[in-house]
LUMLUMDREN-2810 file (N, C-alpha, C; in Angstrom, 1 decimal):
<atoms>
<atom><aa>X</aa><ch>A</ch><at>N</at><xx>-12.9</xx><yy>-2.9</yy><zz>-1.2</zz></atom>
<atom><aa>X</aa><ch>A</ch><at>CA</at><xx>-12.0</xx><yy>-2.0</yy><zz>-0.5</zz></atom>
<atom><aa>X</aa><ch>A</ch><at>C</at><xx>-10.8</xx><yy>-2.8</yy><zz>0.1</zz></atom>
<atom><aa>X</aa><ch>A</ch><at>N</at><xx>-11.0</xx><yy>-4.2</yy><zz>0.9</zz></atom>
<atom><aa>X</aa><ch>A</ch><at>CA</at><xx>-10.5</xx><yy>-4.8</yy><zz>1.2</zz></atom>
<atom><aa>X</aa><ch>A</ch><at>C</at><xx>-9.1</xx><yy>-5.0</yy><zz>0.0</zz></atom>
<atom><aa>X</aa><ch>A</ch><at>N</at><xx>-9.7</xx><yy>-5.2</yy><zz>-1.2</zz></atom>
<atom><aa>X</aa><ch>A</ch><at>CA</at><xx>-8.3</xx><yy>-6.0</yy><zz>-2.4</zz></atom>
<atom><aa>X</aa><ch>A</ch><at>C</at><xx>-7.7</xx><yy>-4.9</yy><zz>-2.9</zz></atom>
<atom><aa>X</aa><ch>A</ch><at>N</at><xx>-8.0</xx><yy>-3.3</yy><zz>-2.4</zz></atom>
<atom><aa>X</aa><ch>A</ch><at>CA</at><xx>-7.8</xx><yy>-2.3</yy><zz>-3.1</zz></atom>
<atom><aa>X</aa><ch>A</ch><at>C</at><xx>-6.3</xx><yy>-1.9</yy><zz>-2.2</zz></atom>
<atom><aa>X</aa><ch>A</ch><at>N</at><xx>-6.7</xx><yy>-2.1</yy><zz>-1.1</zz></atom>
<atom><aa>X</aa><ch>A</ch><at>CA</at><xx>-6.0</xx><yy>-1.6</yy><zz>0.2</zz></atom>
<atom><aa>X</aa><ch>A</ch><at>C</at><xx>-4.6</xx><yy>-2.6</yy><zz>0.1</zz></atom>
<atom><aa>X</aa><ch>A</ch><at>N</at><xx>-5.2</xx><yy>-3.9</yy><zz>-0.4</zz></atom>
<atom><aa>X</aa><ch>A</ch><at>CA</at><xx>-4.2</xx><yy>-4.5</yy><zz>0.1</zz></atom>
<atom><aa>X</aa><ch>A</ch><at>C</at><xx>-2.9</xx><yy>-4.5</yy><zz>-1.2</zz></atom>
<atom><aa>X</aa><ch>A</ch><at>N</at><xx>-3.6</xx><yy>-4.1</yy><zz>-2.1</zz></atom>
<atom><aa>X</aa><ch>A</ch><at>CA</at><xx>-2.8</xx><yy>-3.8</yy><zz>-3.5</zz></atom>
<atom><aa>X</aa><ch>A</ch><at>C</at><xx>-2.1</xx><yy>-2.6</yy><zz>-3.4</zz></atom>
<atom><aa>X</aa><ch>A</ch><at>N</at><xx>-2.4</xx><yy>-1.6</yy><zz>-2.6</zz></atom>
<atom><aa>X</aa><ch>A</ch><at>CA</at><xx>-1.8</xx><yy>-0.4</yy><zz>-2.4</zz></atom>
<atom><aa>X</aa><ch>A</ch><at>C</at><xx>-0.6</xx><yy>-0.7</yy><zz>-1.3</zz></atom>
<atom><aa>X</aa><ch>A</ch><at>N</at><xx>-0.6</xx><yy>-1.5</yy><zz>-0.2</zz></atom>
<atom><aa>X</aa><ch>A</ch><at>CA</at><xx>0.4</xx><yy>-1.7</yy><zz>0.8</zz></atom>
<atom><aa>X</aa><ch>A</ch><at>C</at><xx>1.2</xx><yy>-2.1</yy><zz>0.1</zz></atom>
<atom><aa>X</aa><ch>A</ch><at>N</at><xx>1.2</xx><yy>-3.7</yy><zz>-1.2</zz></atom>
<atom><aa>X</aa><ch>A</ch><at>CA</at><xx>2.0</xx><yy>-4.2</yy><zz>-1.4</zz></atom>
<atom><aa>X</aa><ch>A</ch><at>C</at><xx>2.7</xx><yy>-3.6</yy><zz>-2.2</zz></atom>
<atom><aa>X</aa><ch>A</ch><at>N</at><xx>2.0</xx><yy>-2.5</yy><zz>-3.0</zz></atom>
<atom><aa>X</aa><ch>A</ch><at>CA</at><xx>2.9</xx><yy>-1.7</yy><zz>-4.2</zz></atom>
<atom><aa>X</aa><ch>A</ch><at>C</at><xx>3.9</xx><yy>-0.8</yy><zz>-2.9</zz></atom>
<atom><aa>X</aa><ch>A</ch><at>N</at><xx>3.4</xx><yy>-0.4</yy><zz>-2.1</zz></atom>
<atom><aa>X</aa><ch>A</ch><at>CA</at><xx>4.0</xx><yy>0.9</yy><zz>-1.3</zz></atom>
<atom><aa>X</aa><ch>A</ch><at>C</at><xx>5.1</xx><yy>-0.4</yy><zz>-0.5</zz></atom>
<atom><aa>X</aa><ch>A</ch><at>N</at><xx>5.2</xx><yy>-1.4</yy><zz>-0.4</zz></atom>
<atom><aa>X</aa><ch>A</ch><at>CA</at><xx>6.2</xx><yy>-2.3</yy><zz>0.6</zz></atom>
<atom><aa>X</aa><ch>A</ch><at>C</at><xx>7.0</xx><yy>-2.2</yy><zz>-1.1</zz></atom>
<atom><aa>X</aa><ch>A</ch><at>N</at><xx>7.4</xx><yy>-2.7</yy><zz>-2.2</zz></atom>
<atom><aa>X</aa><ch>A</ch><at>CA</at><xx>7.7</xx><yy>-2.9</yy><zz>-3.1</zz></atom>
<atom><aa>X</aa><ch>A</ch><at>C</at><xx>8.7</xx><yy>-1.6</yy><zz>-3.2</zz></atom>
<atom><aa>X</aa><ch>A</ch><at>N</at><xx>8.2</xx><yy>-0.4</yy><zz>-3.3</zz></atom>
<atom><aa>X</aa><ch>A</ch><at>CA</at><xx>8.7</xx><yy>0.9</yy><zz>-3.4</zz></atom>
<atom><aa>X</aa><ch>A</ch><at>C</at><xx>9.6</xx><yy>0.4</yy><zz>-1.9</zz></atom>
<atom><aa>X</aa><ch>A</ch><at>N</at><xx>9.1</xx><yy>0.5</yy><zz>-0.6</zz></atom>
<atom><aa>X</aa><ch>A</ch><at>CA</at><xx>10.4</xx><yy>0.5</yy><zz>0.0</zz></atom>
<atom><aa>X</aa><ch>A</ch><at>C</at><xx>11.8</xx><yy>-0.4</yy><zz>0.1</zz></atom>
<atom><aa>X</aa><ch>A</ch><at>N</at><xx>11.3</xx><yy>-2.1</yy><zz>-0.2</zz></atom>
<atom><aa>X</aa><ch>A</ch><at>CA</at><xx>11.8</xx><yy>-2.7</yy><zz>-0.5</zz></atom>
<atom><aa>X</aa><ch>A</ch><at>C</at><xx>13.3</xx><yy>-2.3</yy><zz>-1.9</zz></atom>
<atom><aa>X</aa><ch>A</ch><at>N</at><xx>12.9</xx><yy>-1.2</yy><zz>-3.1</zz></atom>
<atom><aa>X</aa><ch>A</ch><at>CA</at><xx>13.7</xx><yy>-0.8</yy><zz>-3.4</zz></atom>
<atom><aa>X</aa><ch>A</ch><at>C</at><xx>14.1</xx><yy>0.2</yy><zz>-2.9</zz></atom>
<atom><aa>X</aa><ch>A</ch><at>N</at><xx>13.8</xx><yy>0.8</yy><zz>-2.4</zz></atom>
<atom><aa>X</aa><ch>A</ch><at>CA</at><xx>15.0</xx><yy>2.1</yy><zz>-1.2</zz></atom>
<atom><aa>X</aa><ch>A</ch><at>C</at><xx>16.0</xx><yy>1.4</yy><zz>-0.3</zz></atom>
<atom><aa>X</aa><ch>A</ch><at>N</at><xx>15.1</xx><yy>0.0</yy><zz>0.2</zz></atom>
<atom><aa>X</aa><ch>A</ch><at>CA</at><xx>16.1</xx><yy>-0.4</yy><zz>1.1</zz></atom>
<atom><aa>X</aa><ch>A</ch><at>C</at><xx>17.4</xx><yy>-1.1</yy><zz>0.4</zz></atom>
<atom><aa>X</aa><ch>A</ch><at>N</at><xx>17.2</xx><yy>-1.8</yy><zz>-0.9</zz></atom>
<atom><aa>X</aa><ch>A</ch><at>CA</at><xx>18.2</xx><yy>-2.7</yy><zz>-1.3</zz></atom>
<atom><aa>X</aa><ch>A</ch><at>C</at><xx>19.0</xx><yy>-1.4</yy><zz>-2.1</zz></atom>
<atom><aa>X</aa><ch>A</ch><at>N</at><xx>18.3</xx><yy>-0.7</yy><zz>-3.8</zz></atom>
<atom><aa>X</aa><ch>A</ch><at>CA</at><xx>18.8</xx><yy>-0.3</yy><zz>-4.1</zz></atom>
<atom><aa>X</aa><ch>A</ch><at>C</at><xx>19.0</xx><yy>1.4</yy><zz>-4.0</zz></atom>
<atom><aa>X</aa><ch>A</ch><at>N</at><xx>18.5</xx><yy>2.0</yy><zz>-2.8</zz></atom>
<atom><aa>X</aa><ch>A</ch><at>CA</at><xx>18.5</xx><yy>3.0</yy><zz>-2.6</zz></atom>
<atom><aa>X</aa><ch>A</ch><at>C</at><xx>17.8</xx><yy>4.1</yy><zz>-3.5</zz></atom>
<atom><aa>X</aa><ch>A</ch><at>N</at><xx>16.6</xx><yy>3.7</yy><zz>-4.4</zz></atom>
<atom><aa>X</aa><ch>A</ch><at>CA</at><xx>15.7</xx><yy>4.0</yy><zz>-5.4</zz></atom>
<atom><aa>X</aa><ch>A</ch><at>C</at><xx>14.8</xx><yy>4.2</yy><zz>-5.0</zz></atom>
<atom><aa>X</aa><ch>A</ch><at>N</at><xx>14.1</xx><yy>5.0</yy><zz>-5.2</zz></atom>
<atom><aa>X</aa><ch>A</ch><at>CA</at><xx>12.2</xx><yy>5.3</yy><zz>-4.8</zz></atom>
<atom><aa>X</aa><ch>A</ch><at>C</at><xx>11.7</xx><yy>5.8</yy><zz>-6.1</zz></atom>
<atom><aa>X</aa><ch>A</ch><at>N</at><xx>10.9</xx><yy>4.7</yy><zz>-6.3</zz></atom>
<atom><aa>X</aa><ch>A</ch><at>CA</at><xx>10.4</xx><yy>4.9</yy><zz>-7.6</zz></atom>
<atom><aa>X</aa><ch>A</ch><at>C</at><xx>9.0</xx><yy>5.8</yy><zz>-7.4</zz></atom>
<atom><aa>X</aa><ch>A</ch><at>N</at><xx>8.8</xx><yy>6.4</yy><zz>-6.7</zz></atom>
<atom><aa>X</aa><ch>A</ch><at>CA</at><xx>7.3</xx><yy>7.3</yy><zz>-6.8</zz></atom>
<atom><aa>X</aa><ch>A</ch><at>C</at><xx>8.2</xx><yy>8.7</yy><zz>-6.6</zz></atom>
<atom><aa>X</aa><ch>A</ch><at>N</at><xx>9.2</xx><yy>8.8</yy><zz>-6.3</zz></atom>
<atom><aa>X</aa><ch>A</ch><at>CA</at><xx>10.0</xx><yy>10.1</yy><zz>-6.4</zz></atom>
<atom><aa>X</aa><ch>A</ch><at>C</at><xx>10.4</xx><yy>9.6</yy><zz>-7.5</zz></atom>
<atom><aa>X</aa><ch>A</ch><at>N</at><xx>11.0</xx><yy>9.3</yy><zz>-8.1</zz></atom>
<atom><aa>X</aa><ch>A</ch><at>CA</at><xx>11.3</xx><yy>9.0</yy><zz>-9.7</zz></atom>
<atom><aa>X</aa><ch>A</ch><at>C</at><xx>10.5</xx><yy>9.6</yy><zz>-10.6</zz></atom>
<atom><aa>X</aa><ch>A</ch><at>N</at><xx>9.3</xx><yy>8.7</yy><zz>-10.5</zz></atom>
<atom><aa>X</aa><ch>A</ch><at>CA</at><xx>8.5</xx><yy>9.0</yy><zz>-11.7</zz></atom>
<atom><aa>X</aa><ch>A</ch><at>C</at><xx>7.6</xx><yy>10.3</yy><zz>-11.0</zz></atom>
<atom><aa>X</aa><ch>A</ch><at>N</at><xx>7.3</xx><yy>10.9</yy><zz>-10.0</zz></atom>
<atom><aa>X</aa><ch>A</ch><at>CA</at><xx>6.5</xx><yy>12.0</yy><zz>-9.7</zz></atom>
<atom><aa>X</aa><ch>A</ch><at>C</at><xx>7.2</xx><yy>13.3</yy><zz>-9.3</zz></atom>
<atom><aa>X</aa><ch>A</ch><at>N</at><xx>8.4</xx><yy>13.1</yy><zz>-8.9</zz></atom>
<atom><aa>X</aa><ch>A</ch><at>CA</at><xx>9.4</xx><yy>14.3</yy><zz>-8.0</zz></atom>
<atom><aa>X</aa><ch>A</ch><at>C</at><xx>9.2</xx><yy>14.1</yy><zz>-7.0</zz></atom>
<atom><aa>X</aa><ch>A</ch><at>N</at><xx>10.3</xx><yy>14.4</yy><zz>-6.3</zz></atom>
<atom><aa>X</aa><ch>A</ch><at>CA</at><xx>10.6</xx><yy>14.4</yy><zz>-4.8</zz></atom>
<atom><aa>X</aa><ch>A</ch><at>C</at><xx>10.1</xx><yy>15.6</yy><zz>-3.6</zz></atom>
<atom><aa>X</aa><ch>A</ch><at>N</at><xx>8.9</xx><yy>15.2</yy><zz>-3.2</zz></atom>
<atom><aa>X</aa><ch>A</ch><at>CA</at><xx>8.5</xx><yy>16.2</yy><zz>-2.5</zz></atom>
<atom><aa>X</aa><ch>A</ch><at>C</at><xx>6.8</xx><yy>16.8</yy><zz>-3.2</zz></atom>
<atom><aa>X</aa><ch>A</ch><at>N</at><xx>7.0</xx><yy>17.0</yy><zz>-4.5</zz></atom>
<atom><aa>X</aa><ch>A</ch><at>CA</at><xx>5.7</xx><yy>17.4</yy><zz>-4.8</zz></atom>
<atom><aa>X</aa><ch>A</ch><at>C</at><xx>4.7</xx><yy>16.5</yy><zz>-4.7</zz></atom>
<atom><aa>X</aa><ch>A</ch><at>N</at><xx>2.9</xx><yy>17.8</yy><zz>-4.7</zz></atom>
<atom><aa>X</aa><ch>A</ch><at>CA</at><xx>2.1</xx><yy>17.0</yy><zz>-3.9</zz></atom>
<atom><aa>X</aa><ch>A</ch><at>C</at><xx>1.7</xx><yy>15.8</yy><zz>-4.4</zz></atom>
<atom><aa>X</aa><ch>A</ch><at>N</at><xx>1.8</xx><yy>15.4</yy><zz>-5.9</zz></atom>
<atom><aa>X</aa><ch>A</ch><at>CA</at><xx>1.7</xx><yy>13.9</yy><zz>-6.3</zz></atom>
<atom><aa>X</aa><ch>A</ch><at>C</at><xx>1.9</xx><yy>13.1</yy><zz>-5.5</zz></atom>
<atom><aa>X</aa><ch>A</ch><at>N</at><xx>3.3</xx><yy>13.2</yy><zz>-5.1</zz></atom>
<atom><aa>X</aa><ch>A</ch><at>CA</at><xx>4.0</xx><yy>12.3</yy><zz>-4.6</zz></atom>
<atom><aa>X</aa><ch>A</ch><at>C</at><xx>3.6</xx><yy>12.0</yy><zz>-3.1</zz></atom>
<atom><aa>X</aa><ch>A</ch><at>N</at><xx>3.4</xx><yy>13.1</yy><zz>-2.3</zz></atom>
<atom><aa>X</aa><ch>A</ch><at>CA</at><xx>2.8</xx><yy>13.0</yy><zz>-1.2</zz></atom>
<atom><aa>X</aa><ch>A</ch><at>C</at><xx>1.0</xx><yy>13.0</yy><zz>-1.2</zz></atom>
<atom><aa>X</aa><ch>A</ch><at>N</at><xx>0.3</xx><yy>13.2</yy><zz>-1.9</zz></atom>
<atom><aa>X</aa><ch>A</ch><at>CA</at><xx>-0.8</xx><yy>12.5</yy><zz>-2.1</zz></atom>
<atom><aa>X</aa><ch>A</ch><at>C</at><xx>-0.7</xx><yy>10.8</yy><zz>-2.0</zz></atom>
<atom><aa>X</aa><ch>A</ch><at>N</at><xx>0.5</xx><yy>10.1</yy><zz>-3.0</zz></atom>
<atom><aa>X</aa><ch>A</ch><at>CA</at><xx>0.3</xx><yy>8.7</yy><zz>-3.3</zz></atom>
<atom><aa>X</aa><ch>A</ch><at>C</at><xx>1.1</xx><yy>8.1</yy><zz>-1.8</zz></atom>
<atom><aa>X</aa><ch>A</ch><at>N</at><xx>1.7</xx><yy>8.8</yy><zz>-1.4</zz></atom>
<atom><aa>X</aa><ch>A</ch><at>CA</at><xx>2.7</xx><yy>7.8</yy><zz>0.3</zz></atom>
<atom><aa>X</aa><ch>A</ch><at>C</at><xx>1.7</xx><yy>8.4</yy><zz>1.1</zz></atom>
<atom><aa>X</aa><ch>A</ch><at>N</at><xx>0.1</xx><yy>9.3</yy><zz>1.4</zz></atom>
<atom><aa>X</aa><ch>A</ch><at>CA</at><xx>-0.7</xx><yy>9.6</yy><zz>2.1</zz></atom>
<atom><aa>X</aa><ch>A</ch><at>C</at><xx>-2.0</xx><yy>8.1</yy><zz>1.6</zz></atom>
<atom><aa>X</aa><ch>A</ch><at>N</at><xx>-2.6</xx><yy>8.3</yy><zz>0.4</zz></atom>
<atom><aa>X</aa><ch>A</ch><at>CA</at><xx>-3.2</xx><yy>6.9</yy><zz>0.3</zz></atom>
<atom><aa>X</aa><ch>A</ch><at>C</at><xx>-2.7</xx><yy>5.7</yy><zz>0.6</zz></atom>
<atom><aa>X</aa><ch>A</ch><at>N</at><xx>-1.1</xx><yy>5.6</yy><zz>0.2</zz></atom>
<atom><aa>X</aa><ch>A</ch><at>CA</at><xx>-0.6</xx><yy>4.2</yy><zz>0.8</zz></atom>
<atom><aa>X</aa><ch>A</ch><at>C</at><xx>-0.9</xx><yy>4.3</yy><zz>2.3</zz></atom>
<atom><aa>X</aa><ch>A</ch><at>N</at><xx>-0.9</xx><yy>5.1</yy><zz>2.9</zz></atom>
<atom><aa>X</aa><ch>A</ch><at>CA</at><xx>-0.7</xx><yy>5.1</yy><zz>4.7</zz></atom>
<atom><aa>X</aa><ch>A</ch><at>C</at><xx>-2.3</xx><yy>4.7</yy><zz>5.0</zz></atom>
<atom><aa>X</aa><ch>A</ch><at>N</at><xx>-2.8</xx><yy>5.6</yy><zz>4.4</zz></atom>
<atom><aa>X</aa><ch>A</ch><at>CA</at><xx>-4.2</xx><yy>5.2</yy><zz>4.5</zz></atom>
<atom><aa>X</aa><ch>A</ch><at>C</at><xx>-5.0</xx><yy>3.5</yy><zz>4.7</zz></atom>
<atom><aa>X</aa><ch>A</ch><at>N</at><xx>-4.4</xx><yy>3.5</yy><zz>3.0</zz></atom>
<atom><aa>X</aa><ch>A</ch><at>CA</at><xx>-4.5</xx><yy>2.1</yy><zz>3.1</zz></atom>
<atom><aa>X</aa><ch>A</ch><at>C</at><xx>-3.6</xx><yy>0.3</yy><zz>4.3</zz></atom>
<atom><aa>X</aa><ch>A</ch><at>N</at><xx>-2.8</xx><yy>1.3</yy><zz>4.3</zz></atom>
<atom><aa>X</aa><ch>A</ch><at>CA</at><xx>-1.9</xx><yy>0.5</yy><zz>5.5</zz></atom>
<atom><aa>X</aa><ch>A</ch><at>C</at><xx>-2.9</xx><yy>0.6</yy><zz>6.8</zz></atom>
<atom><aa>X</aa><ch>A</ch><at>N</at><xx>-3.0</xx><yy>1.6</yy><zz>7.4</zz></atom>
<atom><aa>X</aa><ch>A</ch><at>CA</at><xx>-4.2</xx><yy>1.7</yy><zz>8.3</zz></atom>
<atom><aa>X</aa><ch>A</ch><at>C</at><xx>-5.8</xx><yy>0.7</yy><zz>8.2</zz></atom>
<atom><aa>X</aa><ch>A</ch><at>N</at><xx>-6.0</xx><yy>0.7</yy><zz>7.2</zz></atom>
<atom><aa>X</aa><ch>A</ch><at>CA</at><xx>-7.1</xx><yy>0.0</yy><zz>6.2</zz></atom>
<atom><aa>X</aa><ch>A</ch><at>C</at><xx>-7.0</xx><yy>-1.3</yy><zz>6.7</zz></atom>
<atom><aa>X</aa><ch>A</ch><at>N</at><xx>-5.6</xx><yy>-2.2</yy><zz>6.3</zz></atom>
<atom><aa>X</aa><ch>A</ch><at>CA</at><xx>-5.4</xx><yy>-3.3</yy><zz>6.4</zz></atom>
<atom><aa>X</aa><ch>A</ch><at>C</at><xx>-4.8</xx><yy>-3.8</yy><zz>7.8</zz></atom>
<atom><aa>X</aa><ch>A</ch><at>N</at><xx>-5.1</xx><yy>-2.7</yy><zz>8.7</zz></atom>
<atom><aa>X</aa><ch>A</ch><at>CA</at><xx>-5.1</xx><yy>-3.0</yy><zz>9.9</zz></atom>
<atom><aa>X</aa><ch>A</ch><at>C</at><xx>-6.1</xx><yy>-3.7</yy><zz>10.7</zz></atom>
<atom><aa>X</aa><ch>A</ch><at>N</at><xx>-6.9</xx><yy>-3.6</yy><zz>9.9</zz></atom>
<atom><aa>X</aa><ch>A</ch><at>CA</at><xx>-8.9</xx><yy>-3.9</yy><zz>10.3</zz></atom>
<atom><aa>X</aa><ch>A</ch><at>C</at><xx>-9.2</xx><yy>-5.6</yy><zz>10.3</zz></atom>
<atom><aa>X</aa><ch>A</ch><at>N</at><xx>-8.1</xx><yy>-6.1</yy><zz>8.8</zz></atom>
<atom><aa>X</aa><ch>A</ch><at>CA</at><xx>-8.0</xx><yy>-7.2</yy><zz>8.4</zz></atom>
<atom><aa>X</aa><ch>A</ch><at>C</at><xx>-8.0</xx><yy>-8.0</yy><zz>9.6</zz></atom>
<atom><aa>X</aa><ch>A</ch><at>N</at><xx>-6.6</xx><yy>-8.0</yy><zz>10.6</zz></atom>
<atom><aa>X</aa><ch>A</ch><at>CA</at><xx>-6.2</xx><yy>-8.8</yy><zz>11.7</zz></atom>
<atom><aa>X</aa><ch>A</ch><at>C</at><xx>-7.3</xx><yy>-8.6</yy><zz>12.4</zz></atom>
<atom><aa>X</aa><ch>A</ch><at>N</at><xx>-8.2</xx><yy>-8.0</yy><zz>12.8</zz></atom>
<atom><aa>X</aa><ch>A</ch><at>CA</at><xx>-9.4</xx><yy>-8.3</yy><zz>13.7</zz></atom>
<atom><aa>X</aa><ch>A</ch><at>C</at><xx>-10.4</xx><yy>-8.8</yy><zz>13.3</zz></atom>
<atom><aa>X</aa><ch>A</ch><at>N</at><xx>-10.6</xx><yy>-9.3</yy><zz>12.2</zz></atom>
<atom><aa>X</aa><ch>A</ch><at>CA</at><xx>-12.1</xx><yy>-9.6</yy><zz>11.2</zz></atom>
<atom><aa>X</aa><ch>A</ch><at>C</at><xx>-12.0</xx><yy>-11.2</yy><zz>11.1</zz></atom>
<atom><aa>X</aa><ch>A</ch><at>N</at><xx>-13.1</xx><yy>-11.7</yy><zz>12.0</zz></atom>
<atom><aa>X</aa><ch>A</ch><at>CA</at><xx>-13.5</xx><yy>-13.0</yy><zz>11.8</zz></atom>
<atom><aa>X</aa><ch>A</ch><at>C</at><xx>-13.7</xx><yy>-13.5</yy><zz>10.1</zz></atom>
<atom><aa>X</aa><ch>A</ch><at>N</at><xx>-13.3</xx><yy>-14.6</yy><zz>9.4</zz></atom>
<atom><aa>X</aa><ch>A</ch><at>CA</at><xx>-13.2</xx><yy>-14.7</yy><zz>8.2</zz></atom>
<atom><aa>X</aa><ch>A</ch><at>C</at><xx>-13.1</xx><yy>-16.3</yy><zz>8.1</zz></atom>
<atom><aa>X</aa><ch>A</ch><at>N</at><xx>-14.5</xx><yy>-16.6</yy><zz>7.8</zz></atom>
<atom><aa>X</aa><ch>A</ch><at>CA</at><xx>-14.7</xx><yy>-18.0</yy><zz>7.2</zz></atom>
<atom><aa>X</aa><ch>A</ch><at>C</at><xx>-15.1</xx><yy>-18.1</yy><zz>5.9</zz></atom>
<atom><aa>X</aa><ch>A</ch><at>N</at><xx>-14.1</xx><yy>-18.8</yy><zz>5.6</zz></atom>
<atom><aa>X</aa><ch>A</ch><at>CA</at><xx>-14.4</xx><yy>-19.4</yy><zz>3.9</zz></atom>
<atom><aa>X</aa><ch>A</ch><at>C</at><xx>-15.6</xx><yy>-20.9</yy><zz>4.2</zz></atom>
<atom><aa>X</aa><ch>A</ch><at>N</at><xx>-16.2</xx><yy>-20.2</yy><zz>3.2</zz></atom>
<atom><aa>X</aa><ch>A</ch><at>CA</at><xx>-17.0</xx><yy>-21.0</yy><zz>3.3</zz></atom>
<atom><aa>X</aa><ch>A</ch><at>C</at><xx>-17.6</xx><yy>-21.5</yy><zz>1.7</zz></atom>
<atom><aa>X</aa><ch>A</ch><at>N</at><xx>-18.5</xx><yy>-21.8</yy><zz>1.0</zz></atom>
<atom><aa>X</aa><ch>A</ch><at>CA</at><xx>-19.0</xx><yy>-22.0</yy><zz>0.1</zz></atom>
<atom><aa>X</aa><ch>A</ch><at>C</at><xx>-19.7</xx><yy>-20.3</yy><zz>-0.8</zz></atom>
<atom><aa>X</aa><ch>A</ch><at>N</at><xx>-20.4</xx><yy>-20.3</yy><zz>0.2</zz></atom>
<atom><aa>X</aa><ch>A</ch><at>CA</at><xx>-21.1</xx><yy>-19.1</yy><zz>-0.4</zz></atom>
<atom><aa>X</aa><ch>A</ch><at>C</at><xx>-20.3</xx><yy>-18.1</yy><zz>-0.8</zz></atom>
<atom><aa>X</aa><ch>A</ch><at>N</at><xx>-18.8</xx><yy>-17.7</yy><zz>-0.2</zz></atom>
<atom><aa>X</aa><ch>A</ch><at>CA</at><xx>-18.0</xx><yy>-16.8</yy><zz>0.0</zz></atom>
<atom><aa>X</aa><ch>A</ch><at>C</at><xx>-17.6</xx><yy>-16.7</yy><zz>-1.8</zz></atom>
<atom><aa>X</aa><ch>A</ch><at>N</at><xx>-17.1</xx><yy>-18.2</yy><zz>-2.6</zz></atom>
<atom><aa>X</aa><ch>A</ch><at>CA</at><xx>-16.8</xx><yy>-18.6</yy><zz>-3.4</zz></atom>
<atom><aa>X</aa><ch>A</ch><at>C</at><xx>-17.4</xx><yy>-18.3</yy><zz>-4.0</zz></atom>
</atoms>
């Protein structure tokens, strides 16, 4: 869930990243602007943003066994 979440932020920062530079949003592109596709996939991204909020509190030792 963890690698799922975090694949979802970075695609959803990617999409903003192009709105910010080239004024593009590629999930209104390829889904339409406004329909519920579209707002389904920027609801699981949020989701998942929330998700990866959990990360910064979670003790995390690499250790051998983890590997």
């Amino acid at each position: 869930m963890d690698r799922v979440s975090l694949i979802l932020v970075i695609l959803g920062s990617l999409n903003w990243a192009c709105v910010g530079l080239f004024n593009f949003n590629f999930v209104d592109y390829t889904f339409g602007a406004g329909s519920a596709l579209s707002r389904v996939i920027y609801t699981v991204v949020g989701i998942a943003g929330i998700w990866c909020i959990s990360l910064l509190f979670r003790d995390r030792h690499n250790t051998v066994e983890d590997m």
